[in-house]
FIKOL-533213 format. One record per residue: residue number from 1; residue in three letters; chain; x, y negated, z of N, C-alpha, C, O, CB in turn. Coordinates in Angstrom, 3 decimals. Glycine has a CB too. Layout:
<recs>
fifi,seti,marvex,nx,ny,nz,cax,cay,caz,cx,cy,cz,ox,oy,oz,cbx,cby,cbz
NUM,Ala,A,X,Y,Z,X,Y,Z,X,Y,Z,X,Y,Z,X,Y,Z
...
</recs>
This chain:
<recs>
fifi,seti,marvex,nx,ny,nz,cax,cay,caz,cx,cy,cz,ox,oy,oz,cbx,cby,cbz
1,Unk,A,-19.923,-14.427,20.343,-20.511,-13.797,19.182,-19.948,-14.399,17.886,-19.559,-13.700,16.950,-22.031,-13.940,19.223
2,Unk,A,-19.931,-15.693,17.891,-19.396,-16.306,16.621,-17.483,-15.847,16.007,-16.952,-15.663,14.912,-19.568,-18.125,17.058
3,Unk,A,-16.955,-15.834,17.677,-15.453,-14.888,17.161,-15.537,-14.319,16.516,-14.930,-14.483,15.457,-14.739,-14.069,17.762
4,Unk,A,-16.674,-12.852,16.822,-16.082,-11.381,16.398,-16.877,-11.574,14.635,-16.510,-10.978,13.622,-16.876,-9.637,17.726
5,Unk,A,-17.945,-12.517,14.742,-18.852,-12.807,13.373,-17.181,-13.021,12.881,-16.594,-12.143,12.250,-20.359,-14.448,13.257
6,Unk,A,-16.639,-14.110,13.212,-15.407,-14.787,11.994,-14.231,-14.083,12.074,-13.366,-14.295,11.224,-14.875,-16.444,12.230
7,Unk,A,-14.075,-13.391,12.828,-12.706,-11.951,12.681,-13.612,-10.613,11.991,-12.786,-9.719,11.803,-11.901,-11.229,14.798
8,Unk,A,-14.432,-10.336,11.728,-14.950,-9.829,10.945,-15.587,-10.390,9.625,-15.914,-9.398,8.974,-15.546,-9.347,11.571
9,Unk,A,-15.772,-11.041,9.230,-15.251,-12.189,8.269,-13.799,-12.174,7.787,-13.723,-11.532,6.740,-15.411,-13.516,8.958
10,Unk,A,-12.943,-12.527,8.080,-11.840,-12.449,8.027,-11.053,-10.712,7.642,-9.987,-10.688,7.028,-11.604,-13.122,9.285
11,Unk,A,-11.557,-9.732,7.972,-10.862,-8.633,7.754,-11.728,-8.125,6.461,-11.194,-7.384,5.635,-10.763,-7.649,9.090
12,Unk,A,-13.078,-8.551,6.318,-13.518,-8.237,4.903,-13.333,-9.143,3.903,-13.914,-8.860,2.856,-14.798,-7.979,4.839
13,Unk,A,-12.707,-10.129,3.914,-12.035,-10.818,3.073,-10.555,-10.399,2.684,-10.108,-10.501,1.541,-12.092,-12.008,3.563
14,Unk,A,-9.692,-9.807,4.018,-8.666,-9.480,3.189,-8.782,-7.780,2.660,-8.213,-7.563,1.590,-7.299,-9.841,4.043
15,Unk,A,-9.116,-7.196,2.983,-9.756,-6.068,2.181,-10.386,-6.283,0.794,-9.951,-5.763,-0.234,-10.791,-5.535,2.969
16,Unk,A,-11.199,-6.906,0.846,-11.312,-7.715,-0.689,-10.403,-7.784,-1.278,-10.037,-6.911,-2.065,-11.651,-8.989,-0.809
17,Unk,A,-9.564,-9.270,-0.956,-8.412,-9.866,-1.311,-7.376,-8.450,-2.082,-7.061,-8.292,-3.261,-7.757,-10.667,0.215
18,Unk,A,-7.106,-7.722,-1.038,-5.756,-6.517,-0.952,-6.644,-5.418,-2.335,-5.856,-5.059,-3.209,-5.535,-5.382,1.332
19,Unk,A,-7.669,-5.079,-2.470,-8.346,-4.658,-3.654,-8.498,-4.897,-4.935,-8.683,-4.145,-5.891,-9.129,-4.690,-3.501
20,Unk,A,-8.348,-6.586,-4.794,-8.385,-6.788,-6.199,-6.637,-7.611,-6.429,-6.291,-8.312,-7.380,-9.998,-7.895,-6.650
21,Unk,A,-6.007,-7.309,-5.506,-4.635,-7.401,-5.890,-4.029,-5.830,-6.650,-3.440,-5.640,-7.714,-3.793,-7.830,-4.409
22,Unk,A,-4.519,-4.801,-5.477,-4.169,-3.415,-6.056,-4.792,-3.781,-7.709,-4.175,-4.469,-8.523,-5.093,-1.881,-5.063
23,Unk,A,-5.985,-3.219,-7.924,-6.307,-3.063,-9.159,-5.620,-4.193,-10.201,-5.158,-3.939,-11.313,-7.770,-3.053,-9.147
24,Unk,A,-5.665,-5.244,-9.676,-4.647,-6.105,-10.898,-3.630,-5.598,-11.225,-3.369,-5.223,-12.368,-4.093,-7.400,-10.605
25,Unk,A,-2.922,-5.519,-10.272,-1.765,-4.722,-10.330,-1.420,-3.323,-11.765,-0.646,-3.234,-12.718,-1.912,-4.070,-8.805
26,Unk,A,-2.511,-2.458,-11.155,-2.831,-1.402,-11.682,-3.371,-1.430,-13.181,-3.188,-0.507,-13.975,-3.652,-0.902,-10.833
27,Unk,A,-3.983,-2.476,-13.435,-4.545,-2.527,-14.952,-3.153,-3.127,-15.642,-2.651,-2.637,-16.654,-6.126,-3.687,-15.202
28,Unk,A,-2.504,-4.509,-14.773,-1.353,-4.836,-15.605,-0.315,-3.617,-16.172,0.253,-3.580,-17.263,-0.561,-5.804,-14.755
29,Unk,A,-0.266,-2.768,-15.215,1.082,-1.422,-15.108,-0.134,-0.914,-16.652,0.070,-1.175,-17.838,1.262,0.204,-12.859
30,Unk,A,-1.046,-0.336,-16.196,-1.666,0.377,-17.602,-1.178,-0.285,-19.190,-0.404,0.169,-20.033,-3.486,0.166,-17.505
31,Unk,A,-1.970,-1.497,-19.163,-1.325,-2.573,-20.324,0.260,-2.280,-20.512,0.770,-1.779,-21.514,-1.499,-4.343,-19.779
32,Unk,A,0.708,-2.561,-19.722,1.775,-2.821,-19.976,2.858,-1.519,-21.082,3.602,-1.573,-22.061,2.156,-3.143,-18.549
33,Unk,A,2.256,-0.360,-20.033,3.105,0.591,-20.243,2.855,0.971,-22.044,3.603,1.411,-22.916,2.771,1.848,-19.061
34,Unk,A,1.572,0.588,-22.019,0.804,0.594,-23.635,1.516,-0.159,-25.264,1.470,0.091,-26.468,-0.732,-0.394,-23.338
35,Unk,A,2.178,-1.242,-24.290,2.534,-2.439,-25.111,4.579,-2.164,-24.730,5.235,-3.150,-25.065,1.496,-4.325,-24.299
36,Unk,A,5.094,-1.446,-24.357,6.291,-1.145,-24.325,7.210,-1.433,-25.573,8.137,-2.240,-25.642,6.260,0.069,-23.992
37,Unk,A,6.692,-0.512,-26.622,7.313,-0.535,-27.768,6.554,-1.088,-28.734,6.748,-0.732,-29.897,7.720,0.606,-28.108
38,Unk,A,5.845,-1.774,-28.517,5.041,-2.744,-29.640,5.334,-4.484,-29.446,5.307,-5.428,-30.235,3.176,-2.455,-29.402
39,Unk,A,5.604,-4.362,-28.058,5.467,-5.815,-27.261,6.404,-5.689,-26.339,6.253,-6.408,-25.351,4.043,-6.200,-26.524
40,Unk,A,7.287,-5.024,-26.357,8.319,-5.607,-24.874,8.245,-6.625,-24.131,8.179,-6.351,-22.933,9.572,-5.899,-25.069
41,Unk,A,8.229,-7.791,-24.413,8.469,-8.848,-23.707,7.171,-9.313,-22.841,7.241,-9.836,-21.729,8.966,-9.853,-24.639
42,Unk,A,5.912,-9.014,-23.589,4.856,-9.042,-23.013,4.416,-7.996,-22.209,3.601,-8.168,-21.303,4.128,-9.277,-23.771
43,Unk,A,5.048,-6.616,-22.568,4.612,-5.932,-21.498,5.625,-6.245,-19.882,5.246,-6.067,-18.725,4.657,-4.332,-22.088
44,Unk,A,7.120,-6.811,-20.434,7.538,-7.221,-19.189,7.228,-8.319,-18.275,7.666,-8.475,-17.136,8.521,-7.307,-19.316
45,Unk,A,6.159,-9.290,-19.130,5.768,-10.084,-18.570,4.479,-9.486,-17.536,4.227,-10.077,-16.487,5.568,-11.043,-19.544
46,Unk,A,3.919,-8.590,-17.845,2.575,-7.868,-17.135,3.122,-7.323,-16.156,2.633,-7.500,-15.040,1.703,-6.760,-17.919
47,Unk,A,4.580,-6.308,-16.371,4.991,-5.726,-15.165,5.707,-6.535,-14.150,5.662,-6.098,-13.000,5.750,-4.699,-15.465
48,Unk,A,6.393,-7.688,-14.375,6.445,-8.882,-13.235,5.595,-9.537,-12.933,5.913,-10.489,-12.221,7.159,-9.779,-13.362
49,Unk,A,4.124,-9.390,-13.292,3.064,-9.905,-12.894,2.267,-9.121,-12.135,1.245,-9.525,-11.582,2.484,-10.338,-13.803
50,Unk,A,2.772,-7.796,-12.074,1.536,-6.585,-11.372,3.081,-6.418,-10.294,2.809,-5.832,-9.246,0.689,-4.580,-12.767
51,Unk,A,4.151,-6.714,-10.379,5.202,-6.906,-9.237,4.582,-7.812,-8.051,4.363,-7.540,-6.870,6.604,-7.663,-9.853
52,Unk,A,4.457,-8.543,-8.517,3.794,-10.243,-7.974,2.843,-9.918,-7.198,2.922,-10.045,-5.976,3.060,-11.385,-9.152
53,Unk,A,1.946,-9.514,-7.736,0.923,-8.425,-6.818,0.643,-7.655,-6.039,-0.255,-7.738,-5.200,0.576,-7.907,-7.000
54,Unk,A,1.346,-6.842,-6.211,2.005,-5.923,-5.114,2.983,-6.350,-4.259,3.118,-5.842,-3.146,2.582,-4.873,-5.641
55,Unk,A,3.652,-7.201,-4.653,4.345,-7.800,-3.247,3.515,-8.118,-2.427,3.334,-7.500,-1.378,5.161,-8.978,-3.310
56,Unk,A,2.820,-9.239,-2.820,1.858,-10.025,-1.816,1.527,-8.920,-0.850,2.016,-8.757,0.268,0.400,-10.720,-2.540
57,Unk,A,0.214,-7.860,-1.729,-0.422,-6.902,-1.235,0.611,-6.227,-0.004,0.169,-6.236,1.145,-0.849,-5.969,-2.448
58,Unk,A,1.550,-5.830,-0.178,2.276,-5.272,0.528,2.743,-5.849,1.537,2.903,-5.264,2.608,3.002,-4.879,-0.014
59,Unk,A,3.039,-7.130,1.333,3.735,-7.711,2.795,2.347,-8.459,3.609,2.528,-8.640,4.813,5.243,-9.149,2.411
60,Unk,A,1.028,-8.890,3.065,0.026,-8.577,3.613,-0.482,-7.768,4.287,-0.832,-7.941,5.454,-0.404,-8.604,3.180
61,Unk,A,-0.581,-6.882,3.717,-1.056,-5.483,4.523,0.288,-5.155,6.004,-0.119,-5.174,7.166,-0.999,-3.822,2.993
62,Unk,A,1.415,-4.954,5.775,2.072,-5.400,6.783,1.828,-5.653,7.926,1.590,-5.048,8.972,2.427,-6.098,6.577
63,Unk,A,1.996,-7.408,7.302,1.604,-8.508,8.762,0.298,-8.469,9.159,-0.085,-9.294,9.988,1.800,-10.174,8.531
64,Unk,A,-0.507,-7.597,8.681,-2.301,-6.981,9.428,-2.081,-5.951,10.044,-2.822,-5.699,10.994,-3.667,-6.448,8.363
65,Unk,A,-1.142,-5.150,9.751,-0.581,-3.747,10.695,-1.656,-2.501,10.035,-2.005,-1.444,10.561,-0.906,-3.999,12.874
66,Unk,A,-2.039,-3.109,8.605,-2.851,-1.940,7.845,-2.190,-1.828,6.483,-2.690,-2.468,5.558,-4.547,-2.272,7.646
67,Unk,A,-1.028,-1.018,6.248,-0.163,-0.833,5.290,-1.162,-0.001,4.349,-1.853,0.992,4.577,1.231,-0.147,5.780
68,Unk,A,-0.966,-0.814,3.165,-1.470,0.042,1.804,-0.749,1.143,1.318,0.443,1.153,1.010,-1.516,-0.781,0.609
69,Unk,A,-1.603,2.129,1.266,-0.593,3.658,1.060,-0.532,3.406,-0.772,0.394,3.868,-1.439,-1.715,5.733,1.731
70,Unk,A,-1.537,2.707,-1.308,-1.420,2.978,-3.053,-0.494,1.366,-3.304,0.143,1.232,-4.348,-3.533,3.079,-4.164
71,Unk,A,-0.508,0.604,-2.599,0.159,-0.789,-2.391,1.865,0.108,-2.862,2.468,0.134,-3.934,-0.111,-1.676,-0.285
72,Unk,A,2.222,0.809,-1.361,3.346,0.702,-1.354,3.896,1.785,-2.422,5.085,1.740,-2.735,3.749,0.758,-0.029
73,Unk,A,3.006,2.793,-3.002,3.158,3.859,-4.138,3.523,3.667,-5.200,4.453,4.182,-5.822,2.260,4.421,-4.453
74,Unk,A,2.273,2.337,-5.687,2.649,1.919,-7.000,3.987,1.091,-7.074,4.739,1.110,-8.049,1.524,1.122,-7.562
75,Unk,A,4.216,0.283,-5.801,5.826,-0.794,-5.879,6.663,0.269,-6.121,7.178,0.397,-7.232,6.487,-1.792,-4.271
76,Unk,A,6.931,1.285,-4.959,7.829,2.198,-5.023,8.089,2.813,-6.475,9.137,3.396,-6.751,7.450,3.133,-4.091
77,Unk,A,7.012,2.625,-7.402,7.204,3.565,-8.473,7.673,2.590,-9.320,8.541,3.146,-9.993,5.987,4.429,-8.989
78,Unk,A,7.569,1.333,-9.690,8.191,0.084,-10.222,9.920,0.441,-10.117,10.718,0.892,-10.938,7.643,-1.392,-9.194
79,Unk,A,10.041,0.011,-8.725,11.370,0.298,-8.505,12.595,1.802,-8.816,13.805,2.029,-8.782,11.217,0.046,-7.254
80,Unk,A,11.121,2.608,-9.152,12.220,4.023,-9.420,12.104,3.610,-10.834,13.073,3.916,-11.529,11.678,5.974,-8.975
81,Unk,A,11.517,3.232,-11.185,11.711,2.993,-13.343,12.171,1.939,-13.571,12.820,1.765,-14.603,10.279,2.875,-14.500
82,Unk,A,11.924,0.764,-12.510,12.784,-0.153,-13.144,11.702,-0.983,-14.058,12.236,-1.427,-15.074,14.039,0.632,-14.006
83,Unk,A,10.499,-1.255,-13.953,8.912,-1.746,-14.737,9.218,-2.881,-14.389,9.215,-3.060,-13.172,7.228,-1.229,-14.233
84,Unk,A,9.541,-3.900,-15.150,9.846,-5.684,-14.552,10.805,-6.088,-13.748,11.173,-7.259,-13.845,8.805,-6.289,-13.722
85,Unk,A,11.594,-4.963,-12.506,12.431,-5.481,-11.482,13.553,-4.281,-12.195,13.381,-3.186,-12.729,11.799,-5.407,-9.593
86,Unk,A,14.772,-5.136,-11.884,15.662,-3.959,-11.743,15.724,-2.691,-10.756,15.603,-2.713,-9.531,16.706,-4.482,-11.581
87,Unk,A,15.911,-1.731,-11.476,16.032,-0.248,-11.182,16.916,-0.320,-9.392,18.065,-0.714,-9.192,17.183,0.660,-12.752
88,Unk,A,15.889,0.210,-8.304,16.902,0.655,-6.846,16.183,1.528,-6.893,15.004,1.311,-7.174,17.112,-0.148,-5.292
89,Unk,A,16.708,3.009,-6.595,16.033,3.669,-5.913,16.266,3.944,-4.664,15.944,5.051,-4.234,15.896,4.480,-6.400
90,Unk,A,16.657,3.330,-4.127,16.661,3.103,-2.242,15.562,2.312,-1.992,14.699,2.781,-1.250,18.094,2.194,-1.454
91,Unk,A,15.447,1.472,-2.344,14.268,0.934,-2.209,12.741,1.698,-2.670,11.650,1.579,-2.113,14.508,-0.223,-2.887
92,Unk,A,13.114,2.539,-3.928,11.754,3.000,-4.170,11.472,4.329,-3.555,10.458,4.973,-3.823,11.487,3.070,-5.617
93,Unk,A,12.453,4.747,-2.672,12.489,5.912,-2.056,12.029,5.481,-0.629,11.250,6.255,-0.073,13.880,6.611,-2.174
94,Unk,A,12.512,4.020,0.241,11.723,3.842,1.386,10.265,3.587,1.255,9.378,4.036,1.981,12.247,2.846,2.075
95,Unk,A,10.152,2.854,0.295,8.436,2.638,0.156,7.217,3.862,-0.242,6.041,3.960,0.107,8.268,1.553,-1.086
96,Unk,A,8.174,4.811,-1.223,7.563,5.874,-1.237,7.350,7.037,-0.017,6.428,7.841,0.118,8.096,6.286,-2.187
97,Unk,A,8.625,6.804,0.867,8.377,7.592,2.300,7.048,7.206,2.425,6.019,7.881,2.415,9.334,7.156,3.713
98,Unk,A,7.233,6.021,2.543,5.824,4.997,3.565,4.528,5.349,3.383,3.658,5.458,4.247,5.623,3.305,3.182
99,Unk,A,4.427,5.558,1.952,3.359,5.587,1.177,2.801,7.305,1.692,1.650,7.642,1.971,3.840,5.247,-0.602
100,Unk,A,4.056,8.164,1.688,3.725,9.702,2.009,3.205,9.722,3.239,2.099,10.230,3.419,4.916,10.703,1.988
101,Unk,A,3.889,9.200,4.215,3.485,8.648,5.448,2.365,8.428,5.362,1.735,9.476,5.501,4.047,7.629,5.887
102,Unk,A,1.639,7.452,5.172,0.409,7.022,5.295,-0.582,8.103,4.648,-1.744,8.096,5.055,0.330,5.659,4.692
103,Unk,A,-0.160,9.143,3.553,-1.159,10.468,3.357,-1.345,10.164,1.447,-2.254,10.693,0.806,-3.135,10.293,4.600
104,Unk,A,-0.362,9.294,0.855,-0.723,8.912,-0.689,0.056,10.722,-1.034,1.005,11.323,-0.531,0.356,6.943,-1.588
105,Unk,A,-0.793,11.011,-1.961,-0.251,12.379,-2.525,0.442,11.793,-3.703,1.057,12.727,-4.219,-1.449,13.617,-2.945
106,Unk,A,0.649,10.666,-4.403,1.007,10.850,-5.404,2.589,10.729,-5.009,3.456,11.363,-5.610,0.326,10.014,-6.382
107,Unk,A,2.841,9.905,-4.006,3.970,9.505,-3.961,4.686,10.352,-2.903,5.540,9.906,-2.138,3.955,8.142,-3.783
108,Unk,A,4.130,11.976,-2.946,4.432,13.043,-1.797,5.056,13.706,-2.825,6.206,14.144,-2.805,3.183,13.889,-0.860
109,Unk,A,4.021,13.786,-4.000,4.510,14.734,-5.421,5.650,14.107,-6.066,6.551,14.822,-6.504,3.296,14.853,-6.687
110,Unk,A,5.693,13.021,-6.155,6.956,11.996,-6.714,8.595,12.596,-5.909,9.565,12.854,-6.622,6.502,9.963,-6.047
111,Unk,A,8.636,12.707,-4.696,9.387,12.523,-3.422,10.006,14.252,-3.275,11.040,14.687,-2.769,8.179,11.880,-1.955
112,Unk,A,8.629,15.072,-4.097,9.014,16.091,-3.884,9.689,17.053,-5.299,10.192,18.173,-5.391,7.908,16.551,-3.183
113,Unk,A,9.372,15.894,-6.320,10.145,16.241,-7.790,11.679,15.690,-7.540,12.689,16.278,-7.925,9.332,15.310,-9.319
114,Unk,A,11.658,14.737,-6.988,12.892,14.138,-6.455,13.898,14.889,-5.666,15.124,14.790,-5.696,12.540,13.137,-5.689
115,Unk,A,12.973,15.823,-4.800,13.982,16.458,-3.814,14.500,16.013,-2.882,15.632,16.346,-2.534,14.875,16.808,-4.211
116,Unk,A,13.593,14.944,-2.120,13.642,13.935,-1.219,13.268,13.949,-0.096,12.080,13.682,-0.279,13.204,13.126,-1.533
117,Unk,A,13.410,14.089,1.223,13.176,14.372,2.745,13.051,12.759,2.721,13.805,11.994,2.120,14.538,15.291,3.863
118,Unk,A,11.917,12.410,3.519,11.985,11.200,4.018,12.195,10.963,5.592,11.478,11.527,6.419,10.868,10.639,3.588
119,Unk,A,13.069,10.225,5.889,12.926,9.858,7.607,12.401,8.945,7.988,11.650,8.326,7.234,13.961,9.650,8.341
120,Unk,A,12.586,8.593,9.123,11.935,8.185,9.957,11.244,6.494,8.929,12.052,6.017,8.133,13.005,8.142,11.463
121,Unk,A,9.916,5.818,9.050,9.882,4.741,8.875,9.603,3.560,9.194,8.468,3.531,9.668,9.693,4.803,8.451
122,Unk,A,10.129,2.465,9.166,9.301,1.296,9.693,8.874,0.422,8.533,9.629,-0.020,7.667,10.120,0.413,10.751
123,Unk,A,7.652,0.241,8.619,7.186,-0.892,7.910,7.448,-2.256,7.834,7.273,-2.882,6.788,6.266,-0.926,8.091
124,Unk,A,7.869,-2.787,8.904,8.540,-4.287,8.723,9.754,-4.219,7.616,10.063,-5.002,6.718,9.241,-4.871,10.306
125,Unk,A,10.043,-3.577,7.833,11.776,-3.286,7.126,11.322,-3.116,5.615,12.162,-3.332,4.741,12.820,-1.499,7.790
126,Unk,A,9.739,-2.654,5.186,9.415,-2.769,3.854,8.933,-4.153,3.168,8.901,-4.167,1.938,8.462,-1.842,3.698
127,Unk,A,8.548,-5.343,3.891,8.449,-6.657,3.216,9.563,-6.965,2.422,10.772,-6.816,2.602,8.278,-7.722,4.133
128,Unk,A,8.741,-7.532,1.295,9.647,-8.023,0.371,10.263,-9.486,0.142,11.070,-9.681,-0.766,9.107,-7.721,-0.627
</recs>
């Protein structure tokens, strides 16, 4: 009884954890995008800080075998603009598969302004 008490324990902690990484994430990208042309440097400091975040989140979710569909949406969308990391879009095109994969519409609508077929994916191959 005490296992399943502390592995359940354990999975509502990282659910927690992976929640308030997303939303950090997500308020930094807001700020940031706000402070572009007023603050550059500070907004690039927010968007390598909501990077930071989403990594974790992402290669977390991963190694639990419960991939974040808005985790890997919002990275993917970093990487197609280029928000703190330099600009790949190979990279922001596998994570956005992933993300479609898993059922995120935003990053279905993204994929499909793009003109983008996604194949086949594996998630290991998305840690950062």
């Amino acid at each position: 009884m005490k296992k399943y008490f502390l592995l359940l324990c354990i999975f509502f902690s990282f659910n927690l954890l992976a929640q308030n990484l997303y939303f950090d994430a997500y308020k930094n990208i807001r700020k940031a995008k706000k402070l572009v042309i007023s603050n550059p440097q500070k907004a690039n400091r927010l968007f390598i800080e909501a990077y930071s975040y989403l990594k974790q989140l992402v290669n977390k979710s991963i190694d639990n075998e419960k991939p974040s569909a808005n985790g890997l949406n919002l990275l993917g969308t970093m990487y197609l603009k280029g928000w703190g990391i330099e600009k790949n879009e190979q990279k922001a095109i596998k994570l956005l598969c992933a993300a479609k994969k898993l059922g995120n519409i935003k990053a279905k609508k993204t994929l499909e302004k793009l003109r983008i077929t996604c194949k086949q994916t594996n998630f290991k191959e998305l840690k950062q």
